[in-house]
C-alpha positions in Angstrom: -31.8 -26.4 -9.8 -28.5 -24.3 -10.4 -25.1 -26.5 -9.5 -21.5 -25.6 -9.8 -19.1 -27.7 -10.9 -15.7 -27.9 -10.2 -13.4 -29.6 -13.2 -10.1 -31.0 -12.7 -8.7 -28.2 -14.6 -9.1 -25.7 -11.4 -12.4 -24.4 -14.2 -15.7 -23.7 -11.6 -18.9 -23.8 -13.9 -22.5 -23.2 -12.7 -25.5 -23.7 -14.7 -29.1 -25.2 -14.7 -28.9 -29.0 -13.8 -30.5 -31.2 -16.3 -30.4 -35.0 -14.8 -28.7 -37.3 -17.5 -26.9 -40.5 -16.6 -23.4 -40.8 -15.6 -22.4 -37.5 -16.4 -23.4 -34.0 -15.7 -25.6 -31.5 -17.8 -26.1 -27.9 -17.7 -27.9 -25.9 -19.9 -26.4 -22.4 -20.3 -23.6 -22.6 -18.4 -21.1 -19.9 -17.6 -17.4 -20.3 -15.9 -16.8 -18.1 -13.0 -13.9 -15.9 -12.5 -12.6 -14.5 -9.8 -10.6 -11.1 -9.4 -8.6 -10.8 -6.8 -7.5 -6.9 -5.4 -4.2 -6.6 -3.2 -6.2 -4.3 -1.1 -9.5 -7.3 -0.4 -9.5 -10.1 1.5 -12.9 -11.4 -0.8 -12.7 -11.3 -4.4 -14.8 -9.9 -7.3 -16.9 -12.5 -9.5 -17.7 -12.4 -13.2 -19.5 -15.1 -15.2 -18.5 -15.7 -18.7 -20.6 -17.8 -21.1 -18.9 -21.1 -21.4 -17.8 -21.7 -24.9 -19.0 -18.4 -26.5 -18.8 -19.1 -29.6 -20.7 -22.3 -29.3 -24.7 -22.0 -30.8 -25.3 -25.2 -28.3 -27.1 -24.3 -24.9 -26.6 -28.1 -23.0 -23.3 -29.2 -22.1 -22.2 -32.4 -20.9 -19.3 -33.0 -18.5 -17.6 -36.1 -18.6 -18.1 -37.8 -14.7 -13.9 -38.5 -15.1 -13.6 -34.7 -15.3 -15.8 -33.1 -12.0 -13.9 -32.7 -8.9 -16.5 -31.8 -7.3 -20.3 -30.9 -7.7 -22.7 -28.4 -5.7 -25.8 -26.7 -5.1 -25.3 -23.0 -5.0 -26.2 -20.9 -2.5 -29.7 -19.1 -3.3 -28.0 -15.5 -3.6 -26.0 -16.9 -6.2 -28.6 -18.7 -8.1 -30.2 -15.8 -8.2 -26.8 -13.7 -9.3 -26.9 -16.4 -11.8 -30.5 -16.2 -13.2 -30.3 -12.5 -13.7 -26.8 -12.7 -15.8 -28.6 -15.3 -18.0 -31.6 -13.1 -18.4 -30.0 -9.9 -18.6 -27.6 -11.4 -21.4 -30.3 -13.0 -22.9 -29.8 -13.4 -26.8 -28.5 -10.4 -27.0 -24.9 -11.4 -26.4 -25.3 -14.2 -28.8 -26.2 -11.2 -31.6 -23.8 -8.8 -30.5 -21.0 -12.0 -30.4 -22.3 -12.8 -34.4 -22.2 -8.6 -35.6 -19.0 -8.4 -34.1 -17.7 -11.6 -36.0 -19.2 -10.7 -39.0 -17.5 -6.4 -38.6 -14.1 -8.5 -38.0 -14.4 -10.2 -41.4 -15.5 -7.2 -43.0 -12.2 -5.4 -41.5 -9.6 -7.9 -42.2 -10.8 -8.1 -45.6 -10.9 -4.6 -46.2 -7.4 -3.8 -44.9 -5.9 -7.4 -46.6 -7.8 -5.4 -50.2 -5.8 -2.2 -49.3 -2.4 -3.8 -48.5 -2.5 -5.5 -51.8 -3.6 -2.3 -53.3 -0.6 -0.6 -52.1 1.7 -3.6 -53.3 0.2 -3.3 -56.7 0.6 0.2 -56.7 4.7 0.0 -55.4 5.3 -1.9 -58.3 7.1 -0.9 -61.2 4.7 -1.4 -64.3 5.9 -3.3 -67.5 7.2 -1.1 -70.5 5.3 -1.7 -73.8 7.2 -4.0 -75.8 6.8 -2.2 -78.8 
């Protein structure tokens, strides 16, 4: 059963309802945002993998922090179930190449800054 969850942060989460006692668990869950467009009365709605970079798939949720907790509507559900299966484990990959290119950057320009430091300074005369 897919639920949304609303914390006391203003934060709406939806995910697959797994029954656990005294709190709430979802696996994969995702936080909806909503875009709002001067010119629409009804907004636009993303869902963005809660905690990205986390390699967990169940989240708990304290009871002290819902507001409020739903069923979603069936068109929803379904919106859901094809972002999870469209994303997949591909996201999860693409998240961990593009860590691993960021590394691989900030390495590479940190080796040419000191490179160019090196190369600034004046070099020691022989003593001779």
């Amino acid at each position: 059963m897919i639920k949304i969850l609303k914390l006391g942060n203003g934060e709406e989460i939806v995910g697959e309802y797994v029954p656990s006692s005294n709190n709430v668990t979802l696996r994969k869950p995702m936080t909806i945002v909503y875009r709002f467009h001067p010119l629409s009365s009804f907004p636009t709605v993303k869902l963005v993998k809660y905690m990205l970079f986390s390699k967990d798939e169940l989240f708990t949720f304290s009871s002290l922090d819902i507001v409020n907790l739903t069923d979603a509507r069936e068109s929803f559900a379904d919106y859901y179930k094809h972002v999870v299966e469209v994303l997949g484990d591909e996201a999860d990959k693409n998240i961990d190449n593009e860590l691993k290119e960021a590394i691989i950057v900030d390495k590479t320009a940190k080796n040419k800054f000191y490179e160019s430091l090196l190369e600034q300074m004046p070099t020691p005369k022989n003593a001779n």
